[in-house]
mmCIF file of the N, C-alpha and C atoms, coordinates in Angstrom:
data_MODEL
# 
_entry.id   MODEL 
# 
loop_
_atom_site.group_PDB 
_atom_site.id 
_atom_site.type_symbol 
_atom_site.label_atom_id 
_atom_site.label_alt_id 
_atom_site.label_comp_id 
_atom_site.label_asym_id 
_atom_site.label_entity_id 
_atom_site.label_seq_id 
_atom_site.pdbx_PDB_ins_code 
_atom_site.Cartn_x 
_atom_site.Cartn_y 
_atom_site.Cartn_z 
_atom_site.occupancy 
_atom_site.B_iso_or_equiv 
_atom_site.pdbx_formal_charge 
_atom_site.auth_seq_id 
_atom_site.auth_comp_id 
_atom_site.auth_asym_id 
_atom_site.auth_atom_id 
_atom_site.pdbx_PDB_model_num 
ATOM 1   N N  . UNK A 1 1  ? -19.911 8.555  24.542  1.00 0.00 ? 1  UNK A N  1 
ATOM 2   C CA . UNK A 1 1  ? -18.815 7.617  24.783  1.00 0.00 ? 1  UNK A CA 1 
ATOM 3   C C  . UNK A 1 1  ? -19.039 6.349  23.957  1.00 0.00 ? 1  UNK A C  1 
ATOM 4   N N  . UNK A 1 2  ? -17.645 6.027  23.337  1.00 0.00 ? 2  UNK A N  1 
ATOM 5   C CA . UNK A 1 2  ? -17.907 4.480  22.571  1.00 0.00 ? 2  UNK A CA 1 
ATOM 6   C C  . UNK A 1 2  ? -17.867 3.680  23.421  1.00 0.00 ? 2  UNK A C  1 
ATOM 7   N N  . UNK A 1 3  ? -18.593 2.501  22.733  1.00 0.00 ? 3  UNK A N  1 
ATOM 8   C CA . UNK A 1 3  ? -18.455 1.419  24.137  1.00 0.00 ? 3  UNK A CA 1 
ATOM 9   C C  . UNK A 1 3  ? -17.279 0.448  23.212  1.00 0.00 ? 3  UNK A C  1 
ATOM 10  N N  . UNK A 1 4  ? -16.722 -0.747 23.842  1.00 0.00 ? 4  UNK A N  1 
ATOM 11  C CA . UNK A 1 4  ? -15.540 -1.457 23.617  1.00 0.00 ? 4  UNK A CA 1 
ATOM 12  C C  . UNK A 1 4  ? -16.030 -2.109 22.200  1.00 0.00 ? 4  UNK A C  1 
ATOM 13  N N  . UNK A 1 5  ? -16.831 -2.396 22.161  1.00 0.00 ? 5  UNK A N  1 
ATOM 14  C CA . UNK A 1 5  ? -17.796 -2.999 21.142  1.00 0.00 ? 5  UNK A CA 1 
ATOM 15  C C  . UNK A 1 5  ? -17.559 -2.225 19.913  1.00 0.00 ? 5  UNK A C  1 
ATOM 16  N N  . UNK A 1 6  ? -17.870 -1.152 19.970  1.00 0.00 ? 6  UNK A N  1 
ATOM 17  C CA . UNK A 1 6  ? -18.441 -0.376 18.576  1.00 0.00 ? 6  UNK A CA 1 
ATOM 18  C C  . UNK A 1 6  ? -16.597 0.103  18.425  1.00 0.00 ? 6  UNK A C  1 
ATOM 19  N N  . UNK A 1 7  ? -16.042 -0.189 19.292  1.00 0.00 ? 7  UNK A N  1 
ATOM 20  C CA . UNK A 1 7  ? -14.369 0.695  19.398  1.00 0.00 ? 7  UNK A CA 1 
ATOM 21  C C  . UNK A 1 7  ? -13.773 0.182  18.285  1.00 0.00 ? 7  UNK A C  1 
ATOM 22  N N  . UNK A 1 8  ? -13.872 -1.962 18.792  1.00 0.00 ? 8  UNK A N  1 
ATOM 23  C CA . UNK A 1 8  ? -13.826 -2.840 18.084  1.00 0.00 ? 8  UNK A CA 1 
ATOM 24  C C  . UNK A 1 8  ? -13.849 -3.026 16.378  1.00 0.00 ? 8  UNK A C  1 
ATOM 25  N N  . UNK A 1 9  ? -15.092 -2.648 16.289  1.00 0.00 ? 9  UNK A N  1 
ATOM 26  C CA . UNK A 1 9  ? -15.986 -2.565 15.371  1.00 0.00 ? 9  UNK A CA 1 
ATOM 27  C C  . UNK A 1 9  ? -14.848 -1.407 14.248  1.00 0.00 ? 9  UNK A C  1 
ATOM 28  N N  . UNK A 1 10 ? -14.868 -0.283 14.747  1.00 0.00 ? 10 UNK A N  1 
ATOM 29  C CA . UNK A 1 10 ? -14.230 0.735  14.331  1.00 0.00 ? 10 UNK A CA 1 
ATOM 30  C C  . UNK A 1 10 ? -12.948 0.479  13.579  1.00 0.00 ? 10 UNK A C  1 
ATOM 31  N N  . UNK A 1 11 ? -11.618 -0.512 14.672  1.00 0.00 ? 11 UNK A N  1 
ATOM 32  C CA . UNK A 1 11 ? -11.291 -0.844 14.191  1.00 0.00 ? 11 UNK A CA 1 
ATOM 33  C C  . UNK A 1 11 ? -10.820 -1.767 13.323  1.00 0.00 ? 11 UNK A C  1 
ATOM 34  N N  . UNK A 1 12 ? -11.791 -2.729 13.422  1.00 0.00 ? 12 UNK A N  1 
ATOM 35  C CA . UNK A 1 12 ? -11.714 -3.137 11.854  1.00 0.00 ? 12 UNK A CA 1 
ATOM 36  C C  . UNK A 1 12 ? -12.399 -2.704 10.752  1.00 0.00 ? 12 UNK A C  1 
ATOM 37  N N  . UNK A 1 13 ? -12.845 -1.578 11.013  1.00 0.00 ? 13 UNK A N  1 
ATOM 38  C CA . UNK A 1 13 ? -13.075 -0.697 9.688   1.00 0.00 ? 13 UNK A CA 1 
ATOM 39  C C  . UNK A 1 13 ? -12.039 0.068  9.408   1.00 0.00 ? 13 UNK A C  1 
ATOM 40  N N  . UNK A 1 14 ? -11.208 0.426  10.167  1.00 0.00 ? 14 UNK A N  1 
ATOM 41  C CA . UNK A 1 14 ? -10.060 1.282  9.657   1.00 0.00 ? 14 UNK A CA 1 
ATOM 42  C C  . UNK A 1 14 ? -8.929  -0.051 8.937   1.00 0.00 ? 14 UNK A C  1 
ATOM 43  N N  . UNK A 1 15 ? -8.626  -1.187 9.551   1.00 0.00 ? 15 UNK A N  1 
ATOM 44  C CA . UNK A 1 15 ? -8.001  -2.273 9.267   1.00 0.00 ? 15 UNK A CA 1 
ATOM 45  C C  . UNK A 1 15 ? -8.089  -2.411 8.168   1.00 0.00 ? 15 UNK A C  1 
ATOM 46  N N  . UNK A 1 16 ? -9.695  -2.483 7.786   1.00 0.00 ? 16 UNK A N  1 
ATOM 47  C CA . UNK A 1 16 ? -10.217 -3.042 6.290   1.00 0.00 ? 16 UNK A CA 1 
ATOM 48  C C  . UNK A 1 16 ? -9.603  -1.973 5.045   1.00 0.00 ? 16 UNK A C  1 
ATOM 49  N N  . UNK A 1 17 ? -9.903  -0.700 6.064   1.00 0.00 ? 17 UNK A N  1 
ATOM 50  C CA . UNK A 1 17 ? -9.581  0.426  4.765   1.00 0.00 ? 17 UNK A CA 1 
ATOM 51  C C  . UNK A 1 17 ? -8.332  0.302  4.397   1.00 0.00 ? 17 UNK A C  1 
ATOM 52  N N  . UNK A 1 18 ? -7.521  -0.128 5.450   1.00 0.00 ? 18 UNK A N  1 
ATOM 53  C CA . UNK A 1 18 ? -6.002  0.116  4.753   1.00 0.00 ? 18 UNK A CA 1 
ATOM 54  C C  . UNK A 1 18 ? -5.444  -1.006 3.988   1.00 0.00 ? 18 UNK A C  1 
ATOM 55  N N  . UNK A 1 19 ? -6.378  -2.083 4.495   1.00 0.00 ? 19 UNK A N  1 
ATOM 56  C CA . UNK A 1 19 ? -5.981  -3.056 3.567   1.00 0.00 ? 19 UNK A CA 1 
ATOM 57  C C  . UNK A 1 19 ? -6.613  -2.685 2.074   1.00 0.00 ? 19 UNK A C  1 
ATOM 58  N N  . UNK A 1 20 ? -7.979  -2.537 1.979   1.00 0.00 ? 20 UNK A N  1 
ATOM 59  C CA . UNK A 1 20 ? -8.230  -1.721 0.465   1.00 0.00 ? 20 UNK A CA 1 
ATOM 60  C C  . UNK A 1 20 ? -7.029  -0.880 0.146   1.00 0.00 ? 20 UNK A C  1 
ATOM 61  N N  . UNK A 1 21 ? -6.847  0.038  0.539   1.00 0.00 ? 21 UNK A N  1 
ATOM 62  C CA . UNK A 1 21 ? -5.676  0.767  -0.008  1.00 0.00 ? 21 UNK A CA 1 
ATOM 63  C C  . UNK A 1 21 ? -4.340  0.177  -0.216  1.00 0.00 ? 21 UNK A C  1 
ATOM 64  N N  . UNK A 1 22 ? -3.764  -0.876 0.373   1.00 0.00 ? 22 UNK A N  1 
ATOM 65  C CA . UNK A 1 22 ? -2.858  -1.253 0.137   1.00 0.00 ? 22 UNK A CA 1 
ATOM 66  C C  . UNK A 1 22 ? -2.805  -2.300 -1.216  1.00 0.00 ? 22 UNK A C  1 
ATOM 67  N N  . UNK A 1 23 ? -4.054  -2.996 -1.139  1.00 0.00 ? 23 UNK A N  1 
ATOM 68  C CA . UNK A 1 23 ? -4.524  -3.942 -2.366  1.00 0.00 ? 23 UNK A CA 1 
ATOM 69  C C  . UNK A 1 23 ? -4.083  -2.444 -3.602  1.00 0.00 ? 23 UNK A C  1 
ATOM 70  N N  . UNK A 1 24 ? -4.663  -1.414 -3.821  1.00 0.00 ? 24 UNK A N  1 
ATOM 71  C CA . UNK A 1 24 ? -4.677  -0.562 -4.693  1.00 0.00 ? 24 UNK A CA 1 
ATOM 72  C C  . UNK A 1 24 ? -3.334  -0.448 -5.058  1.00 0.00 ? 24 UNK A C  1 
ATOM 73  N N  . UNK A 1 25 ? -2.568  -0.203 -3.862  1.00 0.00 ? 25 UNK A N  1 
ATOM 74  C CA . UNK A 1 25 ? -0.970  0.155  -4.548  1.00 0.00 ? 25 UNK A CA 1 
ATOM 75  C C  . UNK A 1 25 ? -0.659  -0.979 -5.141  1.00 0.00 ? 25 UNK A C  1 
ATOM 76  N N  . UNK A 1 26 ? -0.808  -1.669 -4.625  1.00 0.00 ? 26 UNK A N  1 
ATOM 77  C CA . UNK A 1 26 ? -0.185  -3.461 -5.221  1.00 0.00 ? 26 UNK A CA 1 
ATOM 78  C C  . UNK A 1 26 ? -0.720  -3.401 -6.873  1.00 0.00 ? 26 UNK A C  1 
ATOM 79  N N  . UNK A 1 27 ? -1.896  -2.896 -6.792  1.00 0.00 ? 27 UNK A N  1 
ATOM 80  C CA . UNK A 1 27 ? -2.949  -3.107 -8.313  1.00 0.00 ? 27 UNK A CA 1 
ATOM 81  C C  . UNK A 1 27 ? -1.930  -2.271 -9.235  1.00 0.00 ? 27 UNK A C  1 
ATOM 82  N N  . UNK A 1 28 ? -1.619  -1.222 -8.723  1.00 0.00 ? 28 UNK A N  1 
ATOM 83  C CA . UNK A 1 28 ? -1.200  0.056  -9.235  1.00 0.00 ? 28 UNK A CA 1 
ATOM 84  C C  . UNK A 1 28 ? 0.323   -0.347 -9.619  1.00 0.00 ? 28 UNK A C  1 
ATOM 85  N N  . UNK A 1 29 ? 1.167   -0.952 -9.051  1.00 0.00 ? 29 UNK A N  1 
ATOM 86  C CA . UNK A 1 29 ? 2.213   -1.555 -9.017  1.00 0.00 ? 29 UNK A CA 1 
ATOM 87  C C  . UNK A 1 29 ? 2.384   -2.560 -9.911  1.00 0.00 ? 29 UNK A C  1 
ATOM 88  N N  . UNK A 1 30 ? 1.176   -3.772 -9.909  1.00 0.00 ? 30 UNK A N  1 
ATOM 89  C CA . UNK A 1 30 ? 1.299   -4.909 -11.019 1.00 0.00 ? 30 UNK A CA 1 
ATOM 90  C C  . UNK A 1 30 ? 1.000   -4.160 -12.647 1.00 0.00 ? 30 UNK A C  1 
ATOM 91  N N  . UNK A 1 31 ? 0.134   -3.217 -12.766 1.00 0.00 ? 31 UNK A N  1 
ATOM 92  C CA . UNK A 1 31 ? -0.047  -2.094 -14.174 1.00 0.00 ? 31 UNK A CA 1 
ATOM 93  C C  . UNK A 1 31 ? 1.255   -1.545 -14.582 1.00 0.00 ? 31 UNK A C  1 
ATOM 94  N N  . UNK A 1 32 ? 2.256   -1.319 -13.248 1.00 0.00 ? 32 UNK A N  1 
ATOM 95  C CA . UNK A 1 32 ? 2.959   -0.465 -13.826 1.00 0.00 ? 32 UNK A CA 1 
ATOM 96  C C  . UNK A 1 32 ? 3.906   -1.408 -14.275 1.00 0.00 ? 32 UNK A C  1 
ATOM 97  N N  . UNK A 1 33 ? 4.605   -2.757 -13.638 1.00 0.00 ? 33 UNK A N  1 
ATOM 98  C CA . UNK A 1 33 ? 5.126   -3.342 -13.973 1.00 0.00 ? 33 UNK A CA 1 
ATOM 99  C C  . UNK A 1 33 ? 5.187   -4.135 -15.234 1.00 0.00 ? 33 UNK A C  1 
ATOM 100 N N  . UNK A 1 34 ? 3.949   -3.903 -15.884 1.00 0.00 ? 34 UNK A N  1 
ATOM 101 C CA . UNK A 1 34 ? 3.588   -4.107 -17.265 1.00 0.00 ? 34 UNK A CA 1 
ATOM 102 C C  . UNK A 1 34 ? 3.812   -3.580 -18.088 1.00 0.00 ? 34 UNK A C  1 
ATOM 103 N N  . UNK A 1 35 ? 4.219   -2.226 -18.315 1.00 0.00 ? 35 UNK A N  1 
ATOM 104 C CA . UNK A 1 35 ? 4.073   -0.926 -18.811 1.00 0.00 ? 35 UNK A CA 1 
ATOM 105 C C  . UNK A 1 35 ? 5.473   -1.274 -18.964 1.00 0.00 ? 35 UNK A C  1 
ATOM 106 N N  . UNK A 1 36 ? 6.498   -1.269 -17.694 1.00 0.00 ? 36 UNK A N  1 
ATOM 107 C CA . UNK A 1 36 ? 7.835   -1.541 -17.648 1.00 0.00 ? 36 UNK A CA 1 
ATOM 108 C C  . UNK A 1 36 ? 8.510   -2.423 -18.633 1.00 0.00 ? 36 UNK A C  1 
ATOM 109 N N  . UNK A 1 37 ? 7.447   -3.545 -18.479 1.00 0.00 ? 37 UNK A N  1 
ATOM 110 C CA . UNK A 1 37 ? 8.061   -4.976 -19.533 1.00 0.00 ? 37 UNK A CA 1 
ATOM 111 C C  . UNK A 1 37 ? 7.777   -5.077 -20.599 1.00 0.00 ? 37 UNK A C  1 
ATOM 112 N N  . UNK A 1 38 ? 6.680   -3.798 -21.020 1.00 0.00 ? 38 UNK A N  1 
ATOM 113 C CA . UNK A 1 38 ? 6.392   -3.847 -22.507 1.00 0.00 ? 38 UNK A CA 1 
ATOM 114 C C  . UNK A 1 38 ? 7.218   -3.086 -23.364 1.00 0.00 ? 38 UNK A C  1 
ATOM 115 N N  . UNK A 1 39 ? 7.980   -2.175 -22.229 1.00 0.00 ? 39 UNK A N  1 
ATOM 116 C CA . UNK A 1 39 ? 9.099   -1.155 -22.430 1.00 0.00 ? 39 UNK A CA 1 
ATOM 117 C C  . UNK A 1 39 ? 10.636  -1.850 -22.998 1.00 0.00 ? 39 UNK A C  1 
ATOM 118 N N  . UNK A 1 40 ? 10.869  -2.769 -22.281 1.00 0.00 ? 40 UNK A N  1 
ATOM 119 C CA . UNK A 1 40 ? 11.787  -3.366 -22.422 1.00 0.00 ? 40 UNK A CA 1 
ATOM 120 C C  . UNK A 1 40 ? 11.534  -4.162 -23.944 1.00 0.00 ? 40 UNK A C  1 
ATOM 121 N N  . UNK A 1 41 ? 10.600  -5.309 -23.912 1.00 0.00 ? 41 UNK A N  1 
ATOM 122 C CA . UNK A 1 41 ? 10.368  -5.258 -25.015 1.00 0.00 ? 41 UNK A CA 1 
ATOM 123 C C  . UNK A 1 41 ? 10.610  -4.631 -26.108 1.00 0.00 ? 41 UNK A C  1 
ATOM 124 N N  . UNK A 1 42 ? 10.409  -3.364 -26.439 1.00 0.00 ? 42 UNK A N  1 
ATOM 125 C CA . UNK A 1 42 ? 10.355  -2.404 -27.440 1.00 0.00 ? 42 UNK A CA 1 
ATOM 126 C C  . UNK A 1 42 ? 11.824  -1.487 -27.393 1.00 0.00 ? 42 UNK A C  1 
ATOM 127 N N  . UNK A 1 43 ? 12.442  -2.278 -26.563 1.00 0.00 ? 43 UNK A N  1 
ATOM 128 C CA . UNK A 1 43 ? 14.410  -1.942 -27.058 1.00 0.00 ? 43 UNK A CA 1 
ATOM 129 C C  . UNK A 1 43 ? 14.355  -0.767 -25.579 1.00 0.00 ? 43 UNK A C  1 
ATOM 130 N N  . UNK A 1 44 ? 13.303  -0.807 -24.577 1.00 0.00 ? 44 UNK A N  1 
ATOM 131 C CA . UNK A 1 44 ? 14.353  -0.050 -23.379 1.00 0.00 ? 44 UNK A CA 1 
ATOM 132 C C  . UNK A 1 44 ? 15.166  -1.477 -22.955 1.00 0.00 ? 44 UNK A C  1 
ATOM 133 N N  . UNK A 1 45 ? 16.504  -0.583 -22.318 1.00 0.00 ? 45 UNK A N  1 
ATOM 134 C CA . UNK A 1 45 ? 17.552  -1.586 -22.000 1.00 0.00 ? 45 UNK A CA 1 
ATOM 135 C C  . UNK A 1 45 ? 17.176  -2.236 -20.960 1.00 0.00 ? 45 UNK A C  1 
ATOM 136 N N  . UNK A 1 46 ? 17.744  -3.910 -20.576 1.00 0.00 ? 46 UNK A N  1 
ATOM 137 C CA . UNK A 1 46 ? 17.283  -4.274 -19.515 1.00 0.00 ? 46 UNK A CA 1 
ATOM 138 C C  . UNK A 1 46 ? 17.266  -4.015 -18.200 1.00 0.00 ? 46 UNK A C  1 
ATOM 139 N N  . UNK A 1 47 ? 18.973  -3.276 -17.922 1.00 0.00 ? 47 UNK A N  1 
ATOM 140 C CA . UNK A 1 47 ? 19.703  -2.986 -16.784 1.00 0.00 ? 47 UNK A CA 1 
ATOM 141 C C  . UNK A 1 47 ? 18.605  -2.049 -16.341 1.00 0.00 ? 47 UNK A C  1 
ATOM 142 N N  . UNK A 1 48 ? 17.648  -1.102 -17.223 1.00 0.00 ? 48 UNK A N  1 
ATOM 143 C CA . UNK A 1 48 ? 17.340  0.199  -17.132 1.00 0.00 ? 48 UNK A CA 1 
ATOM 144 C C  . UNK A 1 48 ? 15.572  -0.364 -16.488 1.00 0.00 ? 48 UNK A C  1 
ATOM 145 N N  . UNK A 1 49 ? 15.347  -1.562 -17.267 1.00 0.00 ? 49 UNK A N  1 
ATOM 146 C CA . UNK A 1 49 ? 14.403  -1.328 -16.780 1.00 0.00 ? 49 UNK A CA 1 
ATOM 147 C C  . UNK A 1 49 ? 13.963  -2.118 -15.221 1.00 0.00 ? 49 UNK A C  1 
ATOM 148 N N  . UNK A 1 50 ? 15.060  -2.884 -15.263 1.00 0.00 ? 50 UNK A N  1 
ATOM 149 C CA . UNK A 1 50 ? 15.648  -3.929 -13.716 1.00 0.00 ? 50 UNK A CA 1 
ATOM 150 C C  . UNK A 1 50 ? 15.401  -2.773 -12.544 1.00 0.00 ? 50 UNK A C  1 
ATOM 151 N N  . UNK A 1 51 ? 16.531  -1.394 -12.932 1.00 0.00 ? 51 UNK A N  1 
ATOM 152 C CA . UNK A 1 51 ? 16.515  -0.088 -12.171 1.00 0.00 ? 51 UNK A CA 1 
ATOM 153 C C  . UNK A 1 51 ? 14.809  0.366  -12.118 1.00 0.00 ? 51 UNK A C  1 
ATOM 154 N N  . UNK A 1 52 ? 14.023  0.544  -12.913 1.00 0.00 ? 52 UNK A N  1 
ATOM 155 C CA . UNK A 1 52 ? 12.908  1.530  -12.658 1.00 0.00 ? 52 UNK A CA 1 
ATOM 156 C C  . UNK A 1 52 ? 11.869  0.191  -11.555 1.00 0.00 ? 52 UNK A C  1 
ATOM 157 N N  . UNK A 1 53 ? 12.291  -0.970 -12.037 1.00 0.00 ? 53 UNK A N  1 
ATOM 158 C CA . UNK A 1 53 ? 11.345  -2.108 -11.323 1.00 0.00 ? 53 UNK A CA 1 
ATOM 159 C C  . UNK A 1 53 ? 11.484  -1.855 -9.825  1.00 0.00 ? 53 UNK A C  1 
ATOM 160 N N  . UNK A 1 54 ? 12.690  -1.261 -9.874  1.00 0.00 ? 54 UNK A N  1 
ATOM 161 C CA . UNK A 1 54 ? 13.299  -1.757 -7.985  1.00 0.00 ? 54 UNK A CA 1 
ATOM 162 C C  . UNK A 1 54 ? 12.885  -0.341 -7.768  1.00 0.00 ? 54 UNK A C  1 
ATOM 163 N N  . UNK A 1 55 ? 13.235  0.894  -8.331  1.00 0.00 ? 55 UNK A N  1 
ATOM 164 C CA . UNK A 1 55 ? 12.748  2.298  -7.639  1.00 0.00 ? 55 UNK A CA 1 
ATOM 165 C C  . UNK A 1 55 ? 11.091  2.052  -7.512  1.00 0.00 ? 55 UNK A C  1 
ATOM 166 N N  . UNK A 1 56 ? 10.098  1.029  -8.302  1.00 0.00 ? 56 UNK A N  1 
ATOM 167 C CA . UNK A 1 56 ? 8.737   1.035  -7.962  1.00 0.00 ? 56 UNK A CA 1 
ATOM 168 C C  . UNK A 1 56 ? 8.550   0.007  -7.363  1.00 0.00 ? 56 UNK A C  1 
ATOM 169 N N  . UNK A 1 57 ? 9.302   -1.096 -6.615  1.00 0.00 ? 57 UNK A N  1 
ATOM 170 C CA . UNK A 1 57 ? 9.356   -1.409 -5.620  1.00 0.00 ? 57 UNK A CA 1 
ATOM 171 C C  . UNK A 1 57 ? 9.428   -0.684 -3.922  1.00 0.00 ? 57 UNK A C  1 
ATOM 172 N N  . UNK A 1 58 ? 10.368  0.376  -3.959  1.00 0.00 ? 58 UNK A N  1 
ATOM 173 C CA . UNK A 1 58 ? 10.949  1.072  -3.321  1.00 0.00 ? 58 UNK A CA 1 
ATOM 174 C C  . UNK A 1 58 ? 10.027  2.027  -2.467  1.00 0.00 ? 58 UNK A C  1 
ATOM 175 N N  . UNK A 1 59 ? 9.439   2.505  -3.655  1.00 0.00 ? 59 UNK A N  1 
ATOM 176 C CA . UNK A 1 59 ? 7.894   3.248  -3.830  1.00 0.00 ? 59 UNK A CA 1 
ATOM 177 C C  . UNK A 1 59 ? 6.878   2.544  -3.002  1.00 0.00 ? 59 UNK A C  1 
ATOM 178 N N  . UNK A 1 60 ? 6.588   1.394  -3.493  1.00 0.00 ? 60 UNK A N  1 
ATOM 179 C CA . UNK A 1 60 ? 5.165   0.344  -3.195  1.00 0.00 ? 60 UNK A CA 1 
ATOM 180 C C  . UNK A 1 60 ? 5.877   0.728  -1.714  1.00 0.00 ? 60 UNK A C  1 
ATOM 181 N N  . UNK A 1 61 ? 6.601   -0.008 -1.494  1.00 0.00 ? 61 UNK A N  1 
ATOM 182 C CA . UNK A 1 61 ? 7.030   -0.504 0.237   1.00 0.00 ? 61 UNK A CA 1 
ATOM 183 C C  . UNK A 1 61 ? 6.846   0.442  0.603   1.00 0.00 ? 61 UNK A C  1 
ATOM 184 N N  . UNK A 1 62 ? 7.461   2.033  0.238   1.00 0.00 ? 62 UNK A N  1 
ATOM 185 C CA . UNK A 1 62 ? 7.305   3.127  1.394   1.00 0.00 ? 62 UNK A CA 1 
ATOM 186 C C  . UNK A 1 62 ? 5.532   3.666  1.446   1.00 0.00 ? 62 UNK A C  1 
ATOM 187 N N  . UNK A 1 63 ? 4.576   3.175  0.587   1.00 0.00 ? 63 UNK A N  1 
ATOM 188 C CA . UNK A 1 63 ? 3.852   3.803  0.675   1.00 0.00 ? 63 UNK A CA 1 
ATOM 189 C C  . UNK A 1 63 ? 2.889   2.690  1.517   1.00 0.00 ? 63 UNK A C  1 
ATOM 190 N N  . UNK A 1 64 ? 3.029   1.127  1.586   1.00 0.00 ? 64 UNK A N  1 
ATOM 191 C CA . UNK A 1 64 ? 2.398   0.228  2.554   1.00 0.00 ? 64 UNK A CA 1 
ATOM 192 C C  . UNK A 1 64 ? 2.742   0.891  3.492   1.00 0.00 ? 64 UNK A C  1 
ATOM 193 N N  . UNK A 1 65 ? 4.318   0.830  3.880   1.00 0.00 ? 65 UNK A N  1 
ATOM 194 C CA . UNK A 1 65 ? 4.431   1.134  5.362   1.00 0.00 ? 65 UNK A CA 1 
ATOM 195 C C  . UNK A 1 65 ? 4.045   2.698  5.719   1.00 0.00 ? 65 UNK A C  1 
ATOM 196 N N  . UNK A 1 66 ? 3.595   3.588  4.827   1.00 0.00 ? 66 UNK A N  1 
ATOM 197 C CA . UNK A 1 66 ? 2.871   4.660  5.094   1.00 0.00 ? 66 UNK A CA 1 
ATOM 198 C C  . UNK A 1 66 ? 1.413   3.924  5.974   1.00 0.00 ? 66 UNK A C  1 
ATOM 199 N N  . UNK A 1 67 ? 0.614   3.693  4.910   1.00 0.00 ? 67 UNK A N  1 
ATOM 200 C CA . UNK A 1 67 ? -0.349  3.063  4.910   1.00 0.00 ? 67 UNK A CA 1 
ATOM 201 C C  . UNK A 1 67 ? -0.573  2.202  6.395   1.00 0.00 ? 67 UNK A C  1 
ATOM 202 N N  . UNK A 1 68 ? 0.381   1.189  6.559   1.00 0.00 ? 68 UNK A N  1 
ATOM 203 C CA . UNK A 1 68 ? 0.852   0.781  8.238   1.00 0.00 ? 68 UNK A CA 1 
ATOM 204 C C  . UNK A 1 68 ? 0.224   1.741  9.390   1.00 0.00 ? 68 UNK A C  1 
ATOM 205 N N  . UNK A 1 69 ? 1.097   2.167  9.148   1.00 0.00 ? 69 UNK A N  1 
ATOM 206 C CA . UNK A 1 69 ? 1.624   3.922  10.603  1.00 0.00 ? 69 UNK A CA 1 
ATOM 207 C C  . UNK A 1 69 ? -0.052  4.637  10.248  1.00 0.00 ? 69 UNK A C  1 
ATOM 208 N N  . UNK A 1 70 ? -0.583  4.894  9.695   1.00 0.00 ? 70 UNK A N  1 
ATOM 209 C CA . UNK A 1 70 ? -1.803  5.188  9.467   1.00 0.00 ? 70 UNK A CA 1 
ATOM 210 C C  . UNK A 1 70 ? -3.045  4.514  10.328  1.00 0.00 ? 70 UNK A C  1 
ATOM 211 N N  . UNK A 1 71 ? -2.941  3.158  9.802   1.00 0.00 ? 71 UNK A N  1 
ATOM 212 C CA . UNK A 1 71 ? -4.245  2.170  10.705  1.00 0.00 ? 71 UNK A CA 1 
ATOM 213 C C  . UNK A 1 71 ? -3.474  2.416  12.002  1.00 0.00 ? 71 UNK A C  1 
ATOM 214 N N  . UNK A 1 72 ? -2.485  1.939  12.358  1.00 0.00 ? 72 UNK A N  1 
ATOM 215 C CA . UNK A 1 72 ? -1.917  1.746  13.288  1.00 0.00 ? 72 UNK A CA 1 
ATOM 216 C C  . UNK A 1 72 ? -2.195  3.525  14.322  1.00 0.00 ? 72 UNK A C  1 
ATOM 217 N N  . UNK A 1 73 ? -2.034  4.003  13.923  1.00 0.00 ? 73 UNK A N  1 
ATOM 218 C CA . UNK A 1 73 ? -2.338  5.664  14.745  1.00 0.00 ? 73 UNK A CA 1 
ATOM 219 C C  . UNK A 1 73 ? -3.501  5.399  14.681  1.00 0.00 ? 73 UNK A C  1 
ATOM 220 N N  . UNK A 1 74 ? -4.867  5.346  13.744  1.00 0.00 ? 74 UNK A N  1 
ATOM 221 C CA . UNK A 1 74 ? -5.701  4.980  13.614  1.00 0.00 ? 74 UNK A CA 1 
ATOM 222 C C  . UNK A 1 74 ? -6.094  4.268  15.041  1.00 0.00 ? 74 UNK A C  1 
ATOM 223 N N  . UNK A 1 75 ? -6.158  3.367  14.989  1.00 0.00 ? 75 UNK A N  1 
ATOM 224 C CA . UNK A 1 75 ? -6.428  2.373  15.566  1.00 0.00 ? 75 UNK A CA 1 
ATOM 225 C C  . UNK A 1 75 ? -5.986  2.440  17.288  1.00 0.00 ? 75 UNK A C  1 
ATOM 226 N N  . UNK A 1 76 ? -4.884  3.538  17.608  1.00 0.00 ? 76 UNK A N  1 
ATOM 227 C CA . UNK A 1 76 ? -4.819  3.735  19.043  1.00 0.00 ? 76 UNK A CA 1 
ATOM 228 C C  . UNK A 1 76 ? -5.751  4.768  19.259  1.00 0.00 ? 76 UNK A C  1 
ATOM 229 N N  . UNK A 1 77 ? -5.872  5.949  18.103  1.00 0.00 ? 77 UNK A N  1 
ATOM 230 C CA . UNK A 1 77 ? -6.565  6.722  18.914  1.00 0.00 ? 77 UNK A CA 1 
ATOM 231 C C  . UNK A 1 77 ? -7.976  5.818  19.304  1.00 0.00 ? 77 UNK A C  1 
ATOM 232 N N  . UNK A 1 78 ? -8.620  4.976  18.288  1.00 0.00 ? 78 UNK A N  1 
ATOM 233 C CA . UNK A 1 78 ? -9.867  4.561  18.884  1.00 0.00 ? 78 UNK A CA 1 
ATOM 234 C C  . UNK A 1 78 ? -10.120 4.143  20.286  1.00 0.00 ? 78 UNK A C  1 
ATOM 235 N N  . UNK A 1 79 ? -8.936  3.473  20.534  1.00 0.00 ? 79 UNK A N  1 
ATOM 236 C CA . UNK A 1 79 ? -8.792  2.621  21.229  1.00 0.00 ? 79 UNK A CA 1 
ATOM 237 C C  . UNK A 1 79 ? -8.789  3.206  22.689  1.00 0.00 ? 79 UNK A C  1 
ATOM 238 N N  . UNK A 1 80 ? -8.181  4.431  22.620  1.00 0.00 ? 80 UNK A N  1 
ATOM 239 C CA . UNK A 1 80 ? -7.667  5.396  24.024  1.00 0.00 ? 80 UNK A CA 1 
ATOM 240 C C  . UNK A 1 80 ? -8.970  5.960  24.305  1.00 0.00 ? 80 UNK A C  1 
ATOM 241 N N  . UNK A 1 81 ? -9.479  5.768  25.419  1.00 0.00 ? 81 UNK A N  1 
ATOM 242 C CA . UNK A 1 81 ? -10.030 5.890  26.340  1.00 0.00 ? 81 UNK A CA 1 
ATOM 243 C C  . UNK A 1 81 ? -10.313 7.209  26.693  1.00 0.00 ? 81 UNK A C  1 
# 
């Protein structure tokens, strides 16, 4: 049996992880957004690349709030008794 302590403990190790992972998409997100603007640059159209910015916006968000629902399940089962 865990005691409340180490439960604790637990979860903020799961907390931490998802925040690592979420830092990653963000990382992964600011690269790509570079890639995007160097695109434009080099004659992709703007409208086009305005569109791919917001579908990898779209992306980032659904995969935090993946990421969310994760610790968060996470974090009850520890918790339940």
């Amino acid at each position: 049996a865990l005691t409340e302590e180490r439960r604790k403990d637990l979860v903020k190790m799961a907390k931490n992880a998802g925040e690592e992972s979420k830092v990653g998409v963000r990382n992964s997100r600011h690269k790509a957004l570079g890639h995007i603007k160097n695109a434009v640059k080099e004659g992709l159209a703007e409208d086009e690349g305005k569109r791919v910015e917001n579908e990898l916006q779209d992306l980032v968000n659904s995969y935090v709030e993946k990421i969310d629902k994760i610790v968060a399940k996470k974090e009850e089962e520890i918790m339940t008794v």
